[in-house]
N, C-alpha and C positions, 0 to 999 in steps of 0.2 A: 445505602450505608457505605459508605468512606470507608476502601482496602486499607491497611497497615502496611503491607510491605509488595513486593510481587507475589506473585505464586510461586517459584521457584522456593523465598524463601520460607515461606508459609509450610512446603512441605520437610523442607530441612527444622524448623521447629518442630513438627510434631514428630518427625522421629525421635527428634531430641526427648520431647517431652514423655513418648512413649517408652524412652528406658529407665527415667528417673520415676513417672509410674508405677512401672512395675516392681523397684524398688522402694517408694512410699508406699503404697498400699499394703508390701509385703508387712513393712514396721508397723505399720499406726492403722490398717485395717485390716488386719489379721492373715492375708494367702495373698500369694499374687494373682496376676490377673491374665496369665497366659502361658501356656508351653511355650519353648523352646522353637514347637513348631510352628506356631503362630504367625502369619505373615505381622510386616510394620505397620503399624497405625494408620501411614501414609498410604499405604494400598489398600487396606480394609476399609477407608472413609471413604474416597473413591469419589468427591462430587456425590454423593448420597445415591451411587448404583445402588448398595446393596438392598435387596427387597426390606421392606418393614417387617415386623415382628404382626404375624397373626396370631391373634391368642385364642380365637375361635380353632382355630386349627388344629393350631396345638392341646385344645383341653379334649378335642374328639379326638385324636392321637395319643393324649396319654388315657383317657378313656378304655381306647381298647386292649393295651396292656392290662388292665386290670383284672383278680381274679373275679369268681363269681361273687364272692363273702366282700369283695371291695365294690362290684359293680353294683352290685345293690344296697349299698350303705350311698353309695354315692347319689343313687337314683333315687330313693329315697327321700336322702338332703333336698336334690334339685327341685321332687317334685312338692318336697313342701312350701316353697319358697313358692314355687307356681299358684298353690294354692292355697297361701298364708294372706292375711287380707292387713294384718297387723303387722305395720314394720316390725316391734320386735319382733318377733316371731320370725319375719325374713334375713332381720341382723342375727340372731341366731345362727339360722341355718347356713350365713355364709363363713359364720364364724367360725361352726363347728366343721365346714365344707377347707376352709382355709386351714387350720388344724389337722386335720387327717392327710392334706398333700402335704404339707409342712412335715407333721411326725413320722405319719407313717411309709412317705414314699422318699423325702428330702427332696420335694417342687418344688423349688422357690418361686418359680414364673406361677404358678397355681395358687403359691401362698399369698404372693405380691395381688391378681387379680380379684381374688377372695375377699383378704385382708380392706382392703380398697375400694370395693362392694360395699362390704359393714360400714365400715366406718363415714361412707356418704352417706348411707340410712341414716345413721345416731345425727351425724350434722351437726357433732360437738366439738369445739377448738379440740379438747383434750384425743376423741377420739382421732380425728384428723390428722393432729401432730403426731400423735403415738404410732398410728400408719403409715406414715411419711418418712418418719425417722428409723421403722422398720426396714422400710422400700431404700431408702437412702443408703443404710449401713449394707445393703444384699450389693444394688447395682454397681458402687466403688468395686465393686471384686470381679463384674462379669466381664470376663475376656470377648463376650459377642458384641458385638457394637448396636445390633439391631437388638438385641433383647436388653443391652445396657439403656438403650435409649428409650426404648418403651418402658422399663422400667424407672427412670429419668422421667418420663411425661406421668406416669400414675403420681408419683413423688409432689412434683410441679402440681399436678390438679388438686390434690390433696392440700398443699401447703396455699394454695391461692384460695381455698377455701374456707380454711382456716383463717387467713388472714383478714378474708371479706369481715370474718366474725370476729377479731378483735386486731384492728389496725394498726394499734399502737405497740403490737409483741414484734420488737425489733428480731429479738431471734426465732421467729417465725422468716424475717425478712433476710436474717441470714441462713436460714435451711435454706430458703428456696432461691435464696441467688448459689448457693453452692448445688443444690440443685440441676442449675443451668451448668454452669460451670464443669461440674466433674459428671456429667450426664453428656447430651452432645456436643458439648464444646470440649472435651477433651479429648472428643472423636476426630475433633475440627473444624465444627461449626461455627466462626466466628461468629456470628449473628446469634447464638444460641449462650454464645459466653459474653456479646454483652448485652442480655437478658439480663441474668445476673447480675454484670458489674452494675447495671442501675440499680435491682434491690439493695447490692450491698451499700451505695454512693448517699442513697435515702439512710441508712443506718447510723455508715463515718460522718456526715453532714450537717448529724443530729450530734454524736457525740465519736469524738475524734480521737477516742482511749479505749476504744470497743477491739480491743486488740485478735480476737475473733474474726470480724470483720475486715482488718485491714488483713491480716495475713490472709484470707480466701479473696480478698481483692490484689495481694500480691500474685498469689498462684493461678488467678485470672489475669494478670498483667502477663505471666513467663507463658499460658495458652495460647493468647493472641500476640505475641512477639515485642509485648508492650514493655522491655527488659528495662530500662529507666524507672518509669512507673514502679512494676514489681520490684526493682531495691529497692526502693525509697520505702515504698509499703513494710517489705520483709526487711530492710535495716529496721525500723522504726520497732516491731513485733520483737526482733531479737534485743533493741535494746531495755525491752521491756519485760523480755520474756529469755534472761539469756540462756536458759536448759529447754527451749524449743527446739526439741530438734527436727523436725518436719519443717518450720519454718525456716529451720536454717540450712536443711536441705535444699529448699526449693533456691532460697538465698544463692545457694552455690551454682543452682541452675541458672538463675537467672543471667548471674553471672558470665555464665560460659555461654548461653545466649548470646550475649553484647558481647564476646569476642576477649575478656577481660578474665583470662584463663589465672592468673596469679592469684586474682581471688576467689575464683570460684575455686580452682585446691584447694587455698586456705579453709575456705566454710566445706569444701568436704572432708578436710582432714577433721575439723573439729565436728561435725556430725558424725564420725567414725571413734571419736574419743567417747563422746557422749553414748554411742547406744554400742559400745563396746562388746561385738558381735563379732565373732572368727569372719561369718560366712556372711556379715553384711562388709565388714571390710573389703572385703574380698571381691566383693558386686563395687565397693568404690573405689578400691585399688584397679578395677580394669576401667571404671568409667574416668578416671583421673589420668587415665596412658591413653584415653582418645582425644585430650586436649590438648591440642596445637601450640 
């Protein structure tokens, strides 16, 4: 695959993109996605050092926290699924397995591997999407790269599964290029964001007013350094959509990406009109004093 830029700049993007992250997800996916004390982007990706996500590990780890009145509801569940011979019966049990880390402990990594279980059992568009779009709304928030990403690949298998089973659900094909995208390509995995930009290119190609589409193809453009590409994308989205503000966040990023600081103000001050917040201002009034 064909570099974008040097490496040099590749890691000055993702810094970049790691502040305006943590600022979109705060708005439009509910919490941010990191302390304070968080190293940058560009250190935590690291060329893909950091270890992968065991979730075998992890389920015997949080296993032994658990009381006794838990460890046997647990054992329980597991051991019926052992000895359930009828998928239902095993969809059940991971259901009710994914439920109980979900309610009663707040696992998400437990609910995601659970959740993701069942729903390959059922092996229905419906249930697939419904897990995917679960898995998708958790990993946008996870500050861990390695648990973001495995949570990213449960999302991805779920949604390619789905779509074996009905081809033609373009917004299946935009889940799972955004998927890629806000999974390990926003860790930095070029190759992982243009996964993606091909599901989304099969979508706009089809129909070119999937404004959806183009704007997760613009925020794939401002990942991979592709700042050209992403205006034209996110103009196009804001002209269409002008109380976007997400979109015209990114818009501003992309902006100051390509060096083109007058406008990216501009599209920050007007996404600071629009979601008329003390303390988001205030996250864009210092990222506005770091443009050159």
């Amino acid at each position: 695959m064909q570099p974008y830029f040097f490496e040099v700049k590749k890691q000055q993007l993702i810094l970049s993109v790691s502040g305006i992250v943590l600022l979109l997800l705060l708005w439009f996916f509910g919490k941010t996605v990191a302390d304070k004390t968080d190293k940058p982007a560009s250190q935590q990706a690291g060329n893909n050092e950091k270890p992968a996500f065991d979730i075998d590990s992890y389920l015997k780890a949080s296993k032994q926290k658990l009381n006794i009145n838990q460890a046997n509801y647990v054992n329980e569940l597991e051991n019926s699924v052992s000895r359930g011979d009828v998928k239902s019966q095993q969809e059940k049990a991971y259901t009710q397995l994914a439920n109980f880390w979900h309610d009663s402990l707040d696992n998400h990594e437990l609910y995601v591997f659970y959740i993701s279980k069942a729903a390959m059992l059922v092996n229905s568009e419906k249930n697939l999407t419904f897990a995917a779009r679960q898995i998708s709304g958790d990993f946008r928030n996870e500050p861990d790269l390695a648990k973001r990403g495995w949570k990213a690949d449960q999302a991805i298998a779920l949604l390619t599964r789905a779509i074996e089973l009905n081809p033609a659900n373009d917004s299946l094909k935009i889940d799972l290029g955004s998927a890629y995208i806000f999974g390990k390509g926003m860790a930095g995995n070029t190759e992982e964001t243009m996964k993606g930009v091909q599901q989304l290119l099969q979508v706009v190609r089809k129909d070119s007013s999937n404004m959806q589409a183009q704007m997760v193809l613009g925020i794939g453009g401002v990942v991979s350094t592709q700042y050209d590409k992403a205006i034209e994308r996110l103009n196009k989205v804001v002209q269409n959509q002008p109380r976007n503000a997400e979109a015209i966040s990114w818009l501003a990023e992309a902006y100051s990406g390509k060096g083109d600081n007058v406008n990216a103000k501009k599209w920050f001050e007007i996404s600071k009109r629009l979601i008329n917040n003390p303390e988001y201002s205030k996250e864009i009034d210092a990222r506005i004093k770091e443009l050159k």
